[in-house]
Backbone as ProteinMPNN parsed JSONL, in Angstrom:
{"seq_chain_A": "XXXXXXXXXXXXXXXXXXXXXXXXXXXXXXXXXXXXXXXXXXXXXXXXXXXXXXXXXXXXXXXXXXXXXXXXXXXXXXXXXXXXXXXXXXXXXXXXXXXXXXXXXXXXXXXXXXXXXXXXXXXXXXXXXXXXXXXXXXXXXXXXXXXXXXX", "coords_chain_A": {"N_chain_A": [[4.514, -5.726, 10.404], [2.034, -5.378, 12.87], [-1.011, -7.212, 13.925], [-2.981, -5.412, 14.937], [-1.858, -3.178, 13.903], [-2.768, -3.69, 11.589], [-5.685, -4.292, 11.252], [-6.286, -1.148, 12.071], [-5.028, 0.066, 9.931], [-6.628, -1.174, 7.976], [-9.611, -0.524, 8.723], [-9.185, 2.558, 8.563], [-9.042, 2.713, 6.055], [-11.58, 1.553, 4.882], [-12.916, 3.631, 6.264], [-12.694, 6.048, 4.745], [-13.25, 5.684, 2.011], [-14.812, 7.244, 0.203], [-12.671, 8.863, -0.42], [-10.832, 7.458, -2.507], [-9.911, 7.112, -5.548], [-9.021, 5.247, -7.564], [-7.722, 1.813, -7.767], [-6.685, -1.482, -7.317], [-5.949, -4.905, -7.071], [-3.397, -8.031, -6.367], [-2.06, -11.015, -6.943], [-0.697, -14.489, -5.732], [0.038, -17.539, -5.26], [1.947, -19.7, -3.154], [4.346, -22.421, -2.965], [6.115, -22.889, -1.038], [7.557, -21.557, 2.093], [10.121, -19.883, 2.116], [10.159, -19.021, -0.301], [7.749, -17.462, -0.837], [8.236, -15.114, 1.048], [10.444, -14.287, -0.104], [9.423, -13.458, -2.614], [7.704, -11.316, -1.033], [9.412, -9.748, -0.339], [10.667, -8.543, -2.613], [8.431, -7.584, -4.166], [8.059, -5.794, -1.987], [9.952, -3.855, -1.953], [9.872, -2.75, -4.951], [7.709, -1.518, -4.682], [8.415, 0.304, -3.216], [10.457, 1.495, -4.382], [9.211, 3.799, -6.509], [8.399, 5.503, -5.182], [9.661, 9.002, -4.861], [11.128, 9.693, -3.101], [12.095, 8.382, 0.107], [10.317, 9.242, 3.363], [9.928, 8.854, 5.888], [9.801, 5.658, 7.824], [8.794, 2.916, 9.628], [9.15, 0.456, 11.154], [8.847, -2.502, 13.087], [7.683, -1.264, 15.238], [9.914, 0.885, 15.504], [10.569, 3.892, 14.363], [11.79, 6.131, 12.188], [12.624, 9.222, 10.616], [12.992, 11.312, 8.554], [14.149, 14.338, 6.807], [12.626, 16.233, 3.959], [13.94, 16.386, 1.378], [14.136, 19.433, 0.114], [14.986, 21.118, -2.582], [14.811, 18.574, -4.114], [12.182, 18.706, -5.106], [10.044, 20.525, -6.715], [7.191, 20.208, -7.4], [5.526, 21.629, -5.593], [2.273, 23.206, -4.665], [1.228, 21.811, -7.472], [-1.749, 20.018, -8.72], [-2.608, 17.225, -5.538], [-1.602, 14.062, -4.944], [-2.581, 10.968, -3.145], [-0.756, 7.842, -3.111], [-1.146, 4.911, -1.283], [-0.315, 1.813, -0.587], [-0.69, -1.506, 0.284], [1.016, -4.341, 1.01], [0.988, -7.503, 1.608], [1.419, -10.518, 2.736], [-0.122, -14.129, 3.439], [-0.823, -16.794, 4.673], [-2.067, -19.757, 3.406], [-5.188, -20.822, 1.88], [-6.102, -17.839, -0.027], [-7.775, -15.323, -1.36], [-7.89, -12.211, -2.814], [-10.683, -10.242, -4.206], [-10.626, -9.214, -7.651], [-10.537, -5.73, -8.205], [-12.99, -3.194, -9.805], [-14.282, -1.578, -8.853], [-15.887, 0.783, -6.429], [-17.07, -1.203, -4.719], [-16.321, -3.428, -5.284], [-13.836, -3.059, -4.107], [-14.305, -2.312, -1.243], [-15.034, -4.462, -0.616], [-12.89, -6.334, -0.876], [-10.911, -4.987, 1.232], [-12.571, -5.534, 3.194], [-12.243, -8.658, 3.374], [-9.27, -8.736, 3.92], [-9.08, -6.973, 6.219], [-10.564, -9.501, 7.754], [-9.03, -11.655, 7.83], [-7.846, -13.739, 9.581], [-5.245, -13.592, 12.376], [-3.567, -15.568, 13.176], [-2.907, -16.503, 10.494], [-1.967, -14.511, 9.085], [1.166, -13.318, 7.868], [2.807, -11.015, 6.794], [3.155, -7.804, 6.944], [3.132, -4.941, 4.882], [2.542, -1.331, 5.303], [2.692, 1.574, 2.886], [3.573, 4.434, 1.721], [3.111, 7.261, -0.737], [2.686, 11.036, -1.138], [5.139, 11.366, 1.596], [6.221, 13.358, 2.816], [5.567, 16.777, 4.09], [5.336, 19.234, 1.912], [5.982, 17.565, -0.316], [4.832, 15.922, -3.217], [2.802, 14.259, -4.962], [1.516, 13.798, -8.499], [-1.453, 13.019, -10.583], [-0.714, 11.942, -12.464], [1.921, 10.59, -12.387], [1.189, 9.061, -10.747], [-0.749, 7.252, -11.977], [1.243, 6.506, -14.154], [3.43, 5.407, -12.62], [1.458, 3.133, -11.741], [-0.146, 1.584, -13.644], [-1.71, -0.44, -13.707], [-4.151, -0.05, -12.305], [-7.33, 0.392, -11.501], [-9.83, 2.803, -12.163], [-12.159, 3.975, -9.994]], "CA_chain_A": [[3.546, -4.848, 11.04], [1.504, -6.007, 13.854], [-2.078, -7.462, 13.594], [-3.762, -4.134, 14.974], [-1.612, -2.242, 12.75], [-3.404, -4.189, 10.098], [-7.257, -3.643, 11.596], [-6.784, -0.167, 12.162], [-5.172, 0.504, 8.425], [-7.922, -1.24, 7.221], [-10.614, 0.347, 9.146], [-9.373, 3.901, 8.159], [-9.077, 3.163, 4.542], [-13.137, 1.553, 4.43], [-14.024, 4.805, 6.57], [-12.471, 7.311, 3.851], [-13.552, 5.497, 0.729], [-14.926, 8.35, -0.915], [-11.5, 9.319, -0.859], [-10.489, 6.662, -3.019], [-10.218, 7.042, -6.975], [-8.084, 4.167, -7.963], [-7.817, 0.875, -6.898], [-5.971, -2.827, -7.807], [-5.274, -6.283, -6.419], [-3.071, -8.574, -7.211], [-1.579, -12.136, -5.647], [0.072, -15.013, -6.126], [0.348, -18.717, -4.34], [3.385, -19.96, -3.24], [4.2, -23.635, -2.307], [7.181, -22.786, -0.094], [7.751, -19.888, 2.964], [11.033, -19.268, 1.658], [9.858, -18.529, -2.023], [6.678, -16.617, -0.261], [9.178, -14.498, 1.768], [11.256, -13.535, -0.976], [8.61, -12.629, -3.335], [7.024, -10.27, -0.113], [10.39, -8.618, -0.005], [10.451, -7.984, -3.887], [7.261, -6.711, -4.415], [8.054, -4.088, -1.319], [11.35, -3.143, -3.121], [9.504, -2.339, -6.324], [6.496, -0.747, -4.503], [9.135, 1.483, -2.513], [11.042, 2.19, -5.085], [8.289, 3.819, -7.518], [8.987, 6.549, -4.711], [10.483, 9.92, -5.251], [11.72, 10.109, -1.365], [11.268, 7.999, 1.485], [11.136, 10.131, 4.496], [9.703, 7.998, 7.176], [9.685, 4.505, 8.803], [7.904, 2.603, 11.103], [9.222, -1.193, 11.591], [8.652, -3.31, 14.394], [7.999, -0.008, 15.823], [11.044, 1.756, 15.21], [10.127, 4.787, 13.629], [12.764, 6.507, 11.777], [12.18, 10.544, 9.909], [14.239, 12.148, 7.411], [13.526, 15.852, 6.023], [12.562, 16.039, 2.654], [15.12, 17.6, -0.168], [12.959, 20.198, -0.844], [15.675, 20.723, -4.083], [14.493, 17.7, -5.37], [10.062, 18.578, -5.466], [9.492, 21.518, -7.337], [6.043, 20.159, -7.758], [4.719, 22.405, -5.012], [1.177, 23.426, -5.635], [0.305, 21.016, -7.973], [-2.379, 18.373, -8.258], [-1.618, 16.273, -5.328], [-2.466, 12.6, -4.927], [-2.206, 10.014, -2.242], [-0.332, 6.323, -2.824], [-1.342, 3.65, -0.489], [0.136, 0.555, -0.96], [-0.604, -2.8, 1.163], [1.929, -5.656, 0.798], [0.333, -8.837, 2.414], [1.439, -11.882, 2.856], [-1.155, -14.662, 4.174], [-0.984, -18.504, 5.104], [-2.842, -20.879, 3.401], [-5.976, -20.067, 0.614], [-6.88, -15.99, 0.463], [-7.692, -14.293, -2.73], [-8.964, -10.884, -2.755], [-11.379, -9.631, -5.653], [-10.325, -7.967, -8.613], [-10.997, -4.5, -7.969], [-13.535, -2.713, -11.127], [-15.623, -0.736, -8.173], [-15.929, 0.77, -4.606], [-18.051, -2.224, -4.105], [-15.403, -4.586, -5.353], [-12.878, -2.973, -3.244], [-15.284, -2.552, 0.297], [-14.666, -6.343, -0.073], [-10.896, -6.929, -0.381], [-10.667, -4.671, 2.297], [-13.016, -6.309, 4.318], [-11.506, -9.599, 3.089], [-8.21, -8.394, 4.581], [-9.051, -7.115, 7.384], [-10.971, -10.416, 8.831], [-7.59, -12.237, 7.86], [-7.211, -14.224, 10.786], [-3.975, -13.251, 12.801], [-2.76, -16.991, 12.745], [-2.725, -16.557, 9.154], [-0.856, -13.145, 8.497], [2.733, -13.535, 8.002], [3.724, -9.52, 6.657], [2.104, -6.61, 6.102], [3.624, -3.623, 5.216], [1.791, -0.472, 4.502], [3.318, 2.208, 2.285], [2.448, 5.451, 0.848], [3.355, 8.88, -0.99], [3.908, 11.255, -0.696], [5.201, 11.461, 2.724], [6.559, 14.645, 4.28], [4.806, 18.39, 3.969], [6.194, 20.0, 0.558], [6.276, 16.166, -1.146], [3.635, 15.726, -3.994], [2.227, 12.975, -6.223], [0.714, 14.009, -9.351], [-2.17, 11.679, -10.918], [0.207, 11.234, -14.246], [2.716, 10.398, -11.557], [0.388, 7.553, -10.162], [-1.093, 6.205, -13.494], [2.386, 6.143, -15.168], [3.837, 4.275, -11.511], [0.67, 1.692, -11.443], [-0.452, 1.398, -14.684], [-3.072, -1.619, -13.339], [-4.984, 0.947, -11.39], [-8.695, 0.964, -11.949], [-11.032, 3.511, -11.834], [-13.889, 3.653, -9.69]], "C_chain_A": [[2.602, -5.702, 11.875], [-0.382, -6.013, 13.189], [-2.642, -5.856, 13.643], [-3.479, -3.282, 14.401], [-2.754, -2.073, 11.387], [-4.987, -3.531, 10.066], [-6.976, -2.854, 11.399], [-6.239, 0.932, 10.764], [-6.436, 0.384, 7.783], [-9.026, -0.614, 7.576], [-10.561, 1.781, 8.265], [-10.11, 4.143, 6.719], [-11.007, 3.208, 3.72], [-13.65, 2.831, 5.221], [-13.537, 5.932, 5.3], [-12.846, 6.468, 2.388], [-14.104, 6.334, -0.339], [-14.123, 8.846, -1.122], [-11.058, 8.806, -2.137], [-10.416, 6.589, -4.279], [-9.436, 6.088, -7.345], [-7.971, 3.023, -7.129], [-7.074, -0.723, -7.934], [-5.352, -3.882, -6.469], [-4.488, -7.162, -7.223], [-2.293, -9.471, -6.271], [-1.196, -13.051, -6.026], [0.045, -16.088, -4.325], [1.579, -18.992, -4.46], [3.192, -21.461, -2.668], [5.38, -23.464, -0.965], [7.124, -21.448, 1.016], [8.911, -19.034, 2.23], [10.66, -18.188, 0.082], [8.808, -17.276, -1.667], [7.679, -15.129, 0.253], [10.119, -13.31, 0.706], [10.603, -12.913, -2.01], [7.997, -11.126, -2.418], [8.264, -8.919, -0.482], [11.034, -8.065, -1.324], [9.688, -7.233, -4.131], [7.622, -5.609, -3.2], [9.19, -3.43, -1.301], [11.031, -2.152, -4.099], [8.741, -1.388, -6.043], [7.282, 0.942, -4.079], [10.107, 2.504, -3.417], [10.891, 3.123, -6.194], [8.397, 5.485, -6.256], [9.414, 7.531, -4.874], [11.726, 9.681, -4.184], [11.05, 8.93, -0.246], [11.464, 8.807, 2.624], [10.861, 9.616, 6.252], [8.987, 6.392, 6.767], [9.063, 3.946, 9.451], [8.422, 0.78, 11.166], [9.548, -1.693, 12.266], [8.72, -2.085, 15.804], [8.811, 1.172, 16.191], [10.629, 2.64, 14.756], [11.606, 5.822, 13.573], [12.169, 7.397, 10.429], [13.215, 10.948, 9.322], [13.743, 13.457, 6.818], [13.595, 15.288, 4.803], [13.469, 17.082, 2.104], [13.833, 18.14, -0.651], [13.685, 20.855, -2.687], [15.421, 19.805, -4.798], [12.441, 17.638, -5.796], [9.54, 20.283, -5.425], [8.328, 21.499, -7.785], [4.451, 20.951, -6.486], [3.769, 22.765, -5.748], [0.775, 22.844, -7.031], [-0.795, 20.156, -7.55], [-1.79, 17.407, -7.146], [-2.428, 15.311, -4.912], [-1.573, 11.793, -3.98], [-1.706, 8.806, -2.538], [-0.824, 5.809, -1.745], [-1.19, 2.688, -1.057], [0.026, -0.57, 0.152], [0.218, -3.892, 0.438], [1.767, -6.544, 1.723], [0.857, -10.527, 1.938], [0.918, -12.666, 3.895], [-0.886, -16.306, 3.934], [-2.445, -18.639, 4.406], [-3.988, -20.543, 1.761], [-6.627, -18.803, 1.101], [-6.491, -15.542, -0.834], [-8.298, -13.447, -2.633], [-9.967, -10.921, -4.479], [-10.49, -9.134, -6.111], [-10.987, -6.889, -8.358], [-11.173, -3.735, -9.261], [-14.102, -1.602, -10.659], [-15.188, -0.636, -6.621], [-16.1, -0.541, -3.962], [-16.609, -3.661, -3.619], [-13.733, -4.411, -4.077], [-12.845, -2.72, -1.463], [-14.537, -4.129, 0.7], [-13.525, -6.706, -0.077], [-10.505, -6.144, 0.492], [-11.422, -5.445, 3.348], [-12.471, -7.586, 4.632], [-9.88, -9.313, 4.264], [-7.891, -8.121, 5.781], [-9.709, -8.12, 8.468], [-9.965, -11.251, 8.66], [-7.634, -12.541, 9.108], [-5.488, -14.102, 11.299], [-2.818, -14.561, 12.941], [-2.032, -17.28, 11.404], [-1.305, -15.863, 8.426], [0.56, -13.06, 8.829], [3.557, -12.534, 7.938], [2.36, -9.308, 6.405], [2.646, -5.757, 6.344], [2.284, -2.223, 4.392], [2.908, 0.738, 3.721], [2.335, 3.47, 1.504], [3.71, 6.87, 0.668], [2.739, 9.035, -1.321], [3.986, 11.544, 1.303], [5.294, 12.435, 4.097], [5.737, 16.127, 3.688], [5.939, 18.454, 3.122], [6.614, 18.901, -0.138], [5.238, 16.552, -1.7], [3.908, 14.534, -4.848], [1.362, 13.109, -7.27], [-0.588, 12.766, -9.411], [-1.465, 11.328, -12.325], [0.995, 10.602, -14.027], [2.311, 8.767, -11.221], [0.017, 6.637, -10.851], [0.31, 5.735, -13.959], [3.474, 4.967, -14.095], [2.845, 2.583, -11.143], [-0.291, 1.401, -12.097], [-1.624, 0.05, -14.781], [-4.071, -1.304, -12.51], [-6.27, 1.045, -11.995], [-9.504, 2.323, -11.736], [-12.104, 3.917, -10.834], [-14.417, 4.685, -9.187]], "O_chain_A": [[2.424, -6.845, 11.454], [-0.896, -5.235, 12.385], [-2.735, -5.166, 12.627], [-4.312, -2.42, 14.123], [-3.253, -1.194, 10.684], [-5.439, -2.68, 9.301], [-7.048, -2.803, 10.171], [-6.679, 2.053, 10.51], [-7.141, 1.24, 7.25], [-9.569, -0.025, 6.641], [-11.457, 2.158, 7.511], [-10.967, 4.91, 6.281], [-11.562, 3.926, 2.889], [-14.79, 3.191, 4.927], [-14.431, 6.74, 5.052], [-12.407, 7.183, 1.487], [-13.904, 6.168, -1.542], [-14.259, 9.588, -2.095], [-10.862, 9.669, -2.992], [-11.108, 5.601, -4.527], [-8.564, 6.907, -7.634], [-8.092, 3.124, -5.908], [-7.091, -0.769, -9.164], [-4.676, -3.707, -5.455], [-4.636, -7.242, -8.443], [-1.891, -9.106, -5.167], [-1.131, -12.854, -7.239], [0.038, -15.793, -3.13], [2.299, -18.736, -5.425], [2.182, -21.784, -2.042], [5.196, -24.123, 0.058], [6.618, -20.391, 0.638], [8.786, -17.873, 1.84], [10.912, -17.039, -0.28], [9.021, -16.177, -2.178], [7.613, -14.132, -0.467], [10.337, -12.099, 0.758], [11.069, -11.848, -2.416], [7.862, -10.047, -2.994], [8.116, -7.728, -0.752], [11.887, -7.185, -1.212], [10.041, -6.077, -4.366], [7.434, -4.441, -3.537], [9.353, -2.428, -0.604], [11.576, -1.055, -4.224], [8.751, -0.382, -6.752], [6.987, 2.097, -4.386], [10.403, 3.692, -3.285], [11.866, 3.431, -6.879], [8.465, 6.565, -6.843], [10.352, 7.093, -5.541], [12.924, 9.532, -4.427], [9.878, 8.728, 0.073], [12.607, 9.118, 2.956], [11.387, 9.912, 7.325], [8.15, 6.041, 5.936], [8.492, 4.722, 10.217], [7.472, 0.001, 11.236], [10.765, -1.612, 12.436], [9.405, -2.023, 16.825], [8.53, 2.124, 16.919], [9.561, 2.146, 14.392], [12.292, 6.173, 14.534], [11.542, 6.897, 9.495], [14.355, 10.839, 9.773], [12.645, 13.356, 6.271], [14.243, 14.302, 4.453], [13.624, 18.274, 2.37], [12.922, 17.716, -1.362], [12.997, 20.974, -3.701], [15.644, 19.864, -6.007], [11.754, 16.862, -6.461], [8.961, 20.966, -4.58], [7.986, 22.426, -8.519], [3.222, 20.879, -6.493], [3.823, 22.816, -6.977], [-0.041, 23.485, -7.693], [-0.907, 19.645, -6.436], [-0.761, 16.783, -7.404], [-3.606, 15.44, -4.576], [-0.344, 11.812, -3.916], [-2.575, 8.12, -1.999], [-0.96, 6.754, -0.967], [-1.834, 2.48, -2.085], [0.86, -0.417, 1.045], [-0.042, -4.213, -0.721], [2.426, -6.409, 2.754], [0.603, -11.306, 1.02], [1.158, -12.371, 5.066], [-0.787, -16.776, 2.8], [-3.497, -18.036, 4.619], [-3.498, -20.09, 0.727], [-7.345, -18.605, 2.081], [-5.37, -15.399, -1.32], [-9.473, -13.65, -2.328], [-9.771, -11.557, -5.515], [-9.57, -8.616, -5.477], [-12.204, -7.046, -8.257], [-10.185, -3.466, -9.944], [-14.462, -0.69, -11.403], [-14.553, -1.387, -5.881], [-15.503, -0.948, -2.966], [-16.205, -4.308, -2.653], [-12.982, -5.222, -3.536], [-11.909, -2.844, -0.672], [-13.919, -4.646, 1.63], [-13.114, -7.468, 0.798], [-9.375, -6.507, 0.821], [-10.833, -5.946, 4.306], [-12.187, -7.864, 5.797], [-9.754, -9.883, 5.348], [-6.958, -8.579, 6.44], [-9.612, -7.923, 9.679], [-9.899, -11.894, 9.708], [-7.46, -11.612, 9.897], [-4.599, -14.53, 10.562], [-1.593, -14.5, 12.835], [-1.027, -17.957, 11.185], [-0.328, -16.217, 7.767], [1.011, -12.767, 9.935], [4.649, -12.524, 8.506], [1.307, -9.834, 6.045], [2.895, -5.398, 7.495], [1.541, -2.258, 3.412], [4.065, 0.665, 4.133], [1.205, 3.541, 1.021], [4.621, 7.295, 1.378], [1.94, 8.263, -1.854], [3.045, 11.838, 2.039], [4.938, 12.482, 5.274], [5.41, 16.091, 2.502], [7.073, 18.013, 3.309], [7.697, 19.07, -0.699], [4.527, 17.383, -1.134], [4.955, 14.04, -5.267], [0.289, 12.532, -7.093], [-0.718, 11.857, -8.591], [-1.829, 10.431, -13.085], [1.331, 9.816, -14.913], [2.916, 7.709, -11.392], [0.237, 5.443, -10.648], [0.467, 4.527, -14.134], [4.103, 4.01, -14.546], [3.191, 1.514, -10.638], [-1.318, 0.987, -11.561], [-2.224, -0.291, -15.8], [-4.816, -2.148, -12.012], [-6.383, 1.754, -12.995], [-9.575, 2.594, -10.538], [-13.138, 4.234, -11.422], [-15.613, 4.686, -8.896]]}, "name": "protein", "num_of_chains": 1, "seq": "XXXXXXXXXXXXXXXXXXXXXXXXXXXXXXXXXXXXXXXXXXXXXXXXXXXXXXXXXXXXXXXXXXXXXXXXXXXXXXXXXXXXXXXXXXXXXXXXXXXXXXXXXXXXXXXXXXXXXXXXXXXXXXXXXXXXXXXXXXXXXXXXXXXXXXX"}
């Protein structure tokens, strides 16, 4: 995903923060690119796959849509809840906060988004649910990211 991708994720997410009930960081040094690389593309395996449906795309501007099986989300009209997921990989030393609080998480966003563009090696964003008539419970979300705080 391209730098301005990155700014203008991050921007949105610190303007809707009262949206926001849940929150977690989490990271990991690498001594190698290769090893870096292959962990990026694990973790956005695992993240993607926590999924019901993927129904859209977007890489290296490609953008690629799929209808949703409405046979498989009989959870119409329930509770529904947003995923966002960032998968970052960054050159060099960058640790976000642990996230306990808005406060704490203002700052690993801010953190993230002054990421110098020299630095940033991936970033994918990710989220369910995706298409009209998809849902995401919150039992759904706790029981998928069980390191999710509060705030």
């Amino acid at each position: 995903m391209h730098t301005r991708s990155r700014a203008d994720t991050v921007t949105k997410l610190l303007r809707n923060m009262e949206y926001i009930s849940y929150a977690a960081t989490a990271g990991k040094v690498f001594d190698n690119l290769d090893e870096c690389e292959q962990k990026f593309n694990q973790v956005s395996l695992e993240e993607r796959s926590k999924f019901k449906e993927e129904t859209f795309s977007n890489v290296d501007g490609r953008r690629r849509t799929r209808a949703l099986d409405v046979s498989s989300s009989p959870d119409v009209g329930l509770d529904t809840w947003l995923c966002c997921t960032l998968v970052v990989a960054v050159e060099g030393k960058f640790k976000l906060p642990k996230v306990n609080s808005s406060a704490d998480l203002k700052k690993a966003l801010t953190l993230l988004g002054s990421a110098s563009p020299d630095t940033l090696l991936a970033f994918e964003l990710l989220w369910t649910p995706q298409a009209e008539g998809d849902s995401y419970s919150k039992d759904e979300l706790l029981g998928d990211f069980p390191t999710l705080a509060l705030l």
